[in-house]
ChimeraX commands (.cxc) that place a marker at each C-alpha (Angstrom):
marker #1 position 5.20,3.68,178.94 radius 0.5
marker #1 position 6.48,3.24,175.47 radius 0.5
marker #1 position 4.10,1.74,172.82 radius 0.5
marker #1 position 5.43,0.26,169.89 radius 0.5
marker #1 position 3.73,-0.17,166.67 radius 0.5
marker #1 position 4.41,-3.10,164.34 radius 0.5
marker #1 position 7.39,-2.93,162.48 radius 0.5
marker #1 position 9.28,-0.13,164.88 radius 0.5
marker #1 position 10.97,-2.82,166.91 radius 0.5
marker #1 position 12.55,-4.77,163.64 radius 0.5
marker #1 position 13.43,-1.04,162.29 radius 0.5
marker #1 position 15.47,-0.50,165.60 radius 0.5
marker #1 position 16.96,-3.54,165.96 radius 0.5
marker #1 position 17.81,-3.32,162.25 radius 0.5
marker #1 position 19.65,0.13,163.29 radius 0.5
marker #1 position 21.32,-1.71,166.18 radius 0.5
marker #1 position 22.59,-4.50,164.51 radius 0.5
marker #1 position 23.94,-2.17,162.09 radius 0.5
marker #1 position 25.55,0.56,164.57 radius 0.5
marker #1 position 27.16,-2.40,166.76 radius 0.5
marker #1 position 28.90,-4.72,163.63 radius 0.5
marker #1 position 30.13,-1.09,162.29 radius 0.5
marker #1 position 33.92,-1.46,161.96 radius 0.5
marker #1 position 36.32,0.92,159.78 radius 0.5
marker #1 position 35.80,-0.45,155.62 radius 0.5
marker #1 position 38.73,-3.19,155.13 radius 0.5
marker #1 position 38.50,-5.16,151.41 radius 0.5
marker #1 position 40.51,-6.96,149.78 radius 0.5
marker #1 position 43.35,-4.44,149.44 radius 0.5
marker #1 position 44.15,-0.92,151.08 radius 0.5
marker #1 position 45.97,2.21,150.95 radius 0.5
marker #1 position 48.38,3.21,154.57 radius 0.5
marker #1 position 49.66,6.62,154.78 radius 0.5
marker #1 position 50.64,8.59,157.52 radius 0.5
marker #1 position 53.45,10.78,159.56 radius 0.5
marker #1 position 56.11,9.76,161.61 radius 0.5
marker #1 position 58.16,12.06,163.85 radius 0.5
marker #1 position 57.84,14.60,166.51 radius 0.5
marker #1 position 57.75,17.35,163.77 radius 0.5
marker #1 position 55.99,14.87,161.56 radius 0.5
marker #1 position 59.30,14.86,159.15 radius 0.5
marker #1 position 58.55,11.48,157.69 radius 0.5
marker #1 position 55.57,10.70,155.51 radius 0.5
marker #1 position 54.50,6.40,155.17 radius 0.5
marker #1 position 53.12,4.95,152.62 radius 0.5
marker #1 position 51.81,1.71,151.96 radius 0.5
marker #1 position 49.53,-0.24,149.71 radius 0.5
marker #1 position 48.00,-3.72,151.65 radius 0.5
marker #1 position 46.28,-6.69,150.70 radius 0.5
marker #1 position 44.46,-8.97,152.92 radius 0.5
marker #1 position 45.96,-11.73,154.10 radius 0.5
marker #1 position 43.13,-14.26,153.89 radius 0.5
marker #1 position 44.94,-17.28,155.20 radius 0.5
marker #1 position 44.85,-16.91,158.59 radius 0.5
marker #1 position 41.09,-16.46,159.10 radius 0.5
marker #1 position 41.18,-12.96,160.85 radius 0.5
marker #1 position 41.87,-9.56,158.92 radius 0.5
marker #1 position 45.46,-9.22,159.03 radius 0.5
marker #1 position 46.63,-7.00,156.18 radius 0.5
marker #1 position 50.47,-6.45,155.00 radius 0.5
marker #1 position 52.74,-5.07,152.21 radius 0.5
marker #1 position 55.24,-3.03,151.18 radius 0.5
marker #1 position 56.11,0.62,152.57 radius 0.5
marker #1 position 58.05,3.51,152.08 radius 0.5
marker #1 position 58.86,6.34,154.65 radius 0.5
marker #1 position 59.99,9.60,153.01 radius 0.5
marker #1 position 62.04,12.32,155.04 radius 0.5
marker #1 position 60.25,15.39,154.45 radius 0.5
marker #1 position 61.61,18.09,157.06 radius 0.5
marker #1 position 64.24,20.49,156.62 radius 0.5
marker #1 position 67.25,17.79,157.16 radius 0.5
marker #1 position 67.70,14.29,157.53 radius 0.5
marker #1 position 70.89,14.48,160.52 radius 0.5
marker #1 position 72.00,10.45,160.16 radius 0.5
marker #1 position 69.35,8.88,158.45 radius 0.5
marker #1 position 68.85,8.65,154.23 radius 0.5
marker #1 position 66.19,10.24,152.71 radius 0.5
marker #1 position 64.14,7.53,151.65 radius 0.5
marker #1 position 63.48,4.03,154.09 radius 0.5
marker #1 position 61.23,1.24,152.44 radius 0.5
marker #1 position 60.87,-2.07,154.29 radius 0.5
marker #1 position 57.52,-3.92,154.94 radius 0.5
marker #1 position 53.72,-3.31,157.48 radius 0.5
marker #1 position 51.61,-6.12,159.07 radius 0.5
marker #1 position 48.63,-4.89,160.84 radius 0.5
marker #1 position 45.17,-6.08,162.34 radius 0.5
marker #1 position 42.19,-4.02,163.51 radius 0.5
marker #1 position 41.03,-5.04,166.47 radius 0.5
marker #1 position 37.95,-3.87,168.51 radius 0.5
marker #1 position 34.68,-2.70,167.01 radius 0.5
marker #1 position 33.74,-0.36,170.17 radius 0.5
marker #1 position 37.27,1.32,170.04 radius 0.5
marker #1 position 39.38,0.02,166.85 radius 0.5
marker #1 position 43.05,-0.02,167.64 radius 0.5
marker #1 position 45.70,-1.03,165.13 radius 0.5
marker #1 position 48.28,-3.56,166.09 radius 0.5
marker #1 position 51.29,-3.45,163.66 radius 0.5
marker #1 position 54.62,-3.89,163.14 radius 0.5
marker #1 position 56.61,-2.37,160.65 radius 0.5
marker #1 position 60.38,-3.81,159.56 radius 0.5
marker #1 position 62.18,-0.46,158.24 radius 0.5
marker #1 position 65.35,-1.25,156.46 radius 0.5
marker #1 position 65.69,-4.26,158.92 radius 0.5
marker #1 position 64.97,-3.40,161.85 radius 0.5
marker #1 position 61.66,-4.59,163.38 radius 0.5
marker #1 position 59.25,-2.08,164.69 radius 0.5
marker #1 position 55.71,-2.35,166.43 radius 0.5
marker #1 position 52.94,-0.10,166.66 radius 0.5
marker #1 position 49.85,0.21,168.44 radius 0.5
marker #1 position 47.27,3.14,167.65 radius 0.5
marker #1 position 43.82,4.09,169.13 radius 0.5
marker #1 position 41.48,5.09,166.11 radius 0.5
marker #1 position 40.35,8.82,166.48 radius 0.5
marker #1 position 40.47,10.05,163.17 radius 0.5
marker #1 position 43.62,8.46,162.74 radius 0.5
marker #1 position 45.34,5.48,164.58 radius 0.5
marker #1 position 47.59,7.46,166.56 radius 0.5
marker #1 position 50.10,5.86,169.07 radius 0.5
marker #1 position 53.96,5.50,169.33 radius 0.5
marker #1 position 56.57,3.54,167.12 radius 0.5
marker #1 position 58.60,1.49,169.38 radius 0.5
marker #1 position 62.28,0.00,168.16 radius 0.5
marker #1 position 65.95,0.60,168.92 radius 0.5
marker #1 position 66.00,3.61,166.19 radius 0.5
marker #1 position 62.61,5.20,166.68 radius 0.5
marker #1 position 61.68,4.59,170.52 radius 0.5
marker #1 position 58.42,6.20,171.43 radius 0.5
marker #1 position 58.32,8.31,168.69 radius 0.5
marker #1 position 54.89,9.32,167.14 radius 0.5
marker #1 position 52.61,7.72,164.87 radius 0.5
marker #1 position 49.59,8.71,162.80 radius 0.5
marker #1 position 48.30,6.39,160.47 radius 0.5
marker #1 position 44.96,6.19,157.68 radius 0.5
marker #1 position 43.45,3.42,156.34 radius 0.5
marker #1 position 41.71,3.50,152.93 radius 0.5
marker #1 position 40.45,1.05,150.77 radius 0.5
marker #1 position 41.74,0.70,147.57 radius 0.5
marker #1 position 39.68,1.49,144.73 radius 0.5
marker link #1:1,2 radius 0.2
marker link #1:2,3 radius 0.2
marker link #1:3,4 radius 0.2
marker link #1:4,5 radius 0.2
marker link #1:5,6 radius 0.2
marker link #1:6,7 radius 0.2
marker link #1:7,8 radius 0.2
marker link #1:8,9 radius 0.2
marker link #1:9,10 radius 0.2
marker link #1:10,11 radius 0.2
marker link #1:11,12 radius 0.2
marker link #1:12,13 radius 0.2
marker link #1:13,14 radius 0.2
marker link #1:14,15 radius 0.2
marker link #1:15,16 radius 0.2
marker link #1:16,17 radius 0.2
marker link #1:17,18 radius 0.2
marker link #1:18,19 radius 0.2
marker link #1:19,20 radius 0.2
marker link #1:20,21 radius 0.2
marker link #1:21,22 radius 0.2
marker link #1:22,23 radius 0.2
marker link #1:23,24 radius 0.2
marker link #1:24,25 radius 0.2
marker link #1:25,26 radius 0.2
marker link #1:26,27 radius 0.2
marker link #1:27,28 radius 0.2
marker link #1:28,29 radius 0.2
marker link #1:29,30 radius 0.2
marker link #1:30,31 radius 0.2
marker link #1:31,32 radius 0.2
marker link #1:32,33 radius 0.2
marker link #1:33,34 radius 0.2
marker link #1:34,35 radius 0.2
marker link #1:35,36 radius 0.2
marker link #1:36,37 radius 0.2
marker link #1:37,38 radius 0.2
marker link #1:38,39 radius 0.2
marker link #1:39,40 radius 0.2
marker link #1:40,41 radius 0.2
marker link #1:41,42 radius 0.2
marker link #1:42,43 radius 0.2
marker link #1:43,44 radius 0.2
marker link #1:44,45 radius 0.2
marker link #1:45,46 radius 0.2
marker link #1:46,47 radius 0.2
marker link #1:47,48 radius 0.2
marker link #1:48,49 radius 0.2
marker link #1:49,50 radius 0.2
marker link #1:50,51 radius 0.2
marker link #1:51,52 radius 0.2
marker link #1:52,53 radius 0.2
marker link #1:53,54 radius 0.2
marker link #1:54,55 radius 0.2
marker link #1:55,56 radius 0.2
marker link #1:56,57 radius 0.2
marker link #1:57,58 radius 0.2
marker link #1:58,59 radius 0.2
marker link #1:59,60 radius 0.2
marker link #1:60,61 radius 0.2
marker link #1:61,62 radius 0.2
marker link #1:62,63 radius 0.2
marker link #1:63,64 radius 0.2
marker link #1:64,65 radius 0.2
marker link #1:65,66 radius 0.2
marker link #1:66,67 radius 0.2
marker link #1:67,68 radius 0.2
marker link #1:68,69 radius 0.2
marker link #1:69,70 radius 0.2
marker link #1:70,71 radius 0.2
marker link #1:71,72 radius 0.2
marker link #1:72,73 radius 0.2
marker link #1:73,74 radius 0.2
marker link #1:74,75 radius 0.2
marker link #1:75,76 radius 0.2
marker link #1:76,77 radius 0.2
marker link #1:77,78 radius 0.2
marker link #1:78,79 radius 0.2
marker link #1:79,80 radius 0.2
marker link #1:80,81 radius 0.2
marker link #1:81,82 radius 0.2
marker link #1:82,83 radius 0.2
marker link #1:83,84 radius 0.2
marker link #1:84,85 radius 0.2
marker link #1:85,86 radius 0.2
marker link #1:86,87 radius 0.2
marker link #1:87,88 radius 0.2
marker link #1:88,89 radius 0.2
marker link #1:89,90 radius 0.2
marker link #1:90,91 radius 0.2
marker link #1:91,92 radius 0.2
marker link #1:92,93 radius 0.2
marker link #1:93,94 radius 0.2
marker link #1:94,95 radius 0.2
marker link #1:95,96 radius 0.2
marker link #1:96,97 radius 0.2
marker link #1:97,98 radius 0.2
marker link #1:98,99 radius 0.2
marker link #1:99,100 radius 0.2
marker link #1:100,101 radius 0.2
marker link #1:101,102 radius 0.2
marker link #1:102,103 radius 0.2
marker link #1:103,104 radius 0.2
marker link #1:104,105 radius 0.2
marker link #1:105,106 radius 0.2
marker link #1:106,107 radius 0.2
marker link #1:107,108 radius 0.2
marker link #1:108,109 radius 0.2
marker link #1:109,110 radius 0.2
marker link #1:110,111 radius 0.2
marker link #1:111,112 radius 0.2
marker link #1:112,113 radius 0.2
marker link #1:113,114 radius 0.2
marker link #1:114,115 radius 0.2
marker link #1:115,116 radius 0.2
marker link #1:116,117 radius 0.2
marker link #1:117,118 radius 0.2
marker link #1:118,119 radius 0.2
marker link #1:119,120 radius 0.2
marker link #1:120,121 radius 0.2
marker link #1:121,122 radius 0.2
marker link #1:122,123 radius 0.2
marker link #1:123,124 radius 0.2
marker link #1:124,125 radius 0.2
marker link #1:125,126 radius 0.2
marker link #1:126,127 radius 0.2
marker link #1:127,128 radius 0.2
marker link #1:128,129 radius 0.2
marker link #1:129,130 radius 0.2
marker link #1:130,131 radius 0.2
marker link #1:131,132 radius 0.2
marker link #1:132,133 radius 0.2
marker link #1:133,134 radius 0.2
marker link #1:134,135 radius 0.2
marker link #1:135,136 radius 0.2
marker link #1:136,137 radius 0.2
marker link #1:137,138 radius 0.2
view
């Protein structure tokens, strides 16, 4: 039988609380990067800022993805269009997203390993791979 002495059970439920609200750091603003591709060939960037009007954390902005393999067969070298994304789930975060790349709309949906990794799925990139990072911006 376990015996507890006075203050133990506040100190554990302190490191509870703390373990189970744990989510990845989103503030205010954020840095996305990340490869896109097969071969990873593109490199996305993004910087974020919280959009605080519709009560939840939904963060968006402007991004740039940047060929960076040994050719770029049909496509230019240089894409920018705009991400909206949410972080969803403390137990397993997953990223919902969609990215518009020159136009055309895009989503996204990543399970958070070290990365949020999934697939990109539009008419120009269907089910191609995904890693994304989230940092906050200093």
């Amino acid at each position: 039988m376990l015996e507890w002495r006075d203050g133990e059970i506040d100190a554990y439920r302190g490191c509870f609380v703390a373990a189970c609200g744990a989510q990845p750091a989103q503030a205010g603003s954020a840095w996305v990067s990340g490869k896109v591709g097969f071969l990873s060939e593109w490199e996305l960037s993004a910087e974020v800022n919280e959009n605080a009007t519709t009560g939840r954390k939904d963060f968006s902005g402007p991004l740039t993805i940047k060929h960076v393999g040994l050719c770029a067969v049909g496509r230019t070298v240089e894409m920018s269009g705009e991400i909206r994304y949410r972080i969803t789930g403390w137990i397993k975060p997953r990223m919902q997203a969609t990215l518009v790349i020159e136009g055309v709309k895009c989503d996204f949906d990543g399970a958070l390993s070290e990365t949020y990794d999934g697939v990109i799925s539009c008419p120009p990139w269907r089910n191609v791979p995904v890693s994304l990072s989230v940092k906050a911006a200093e």
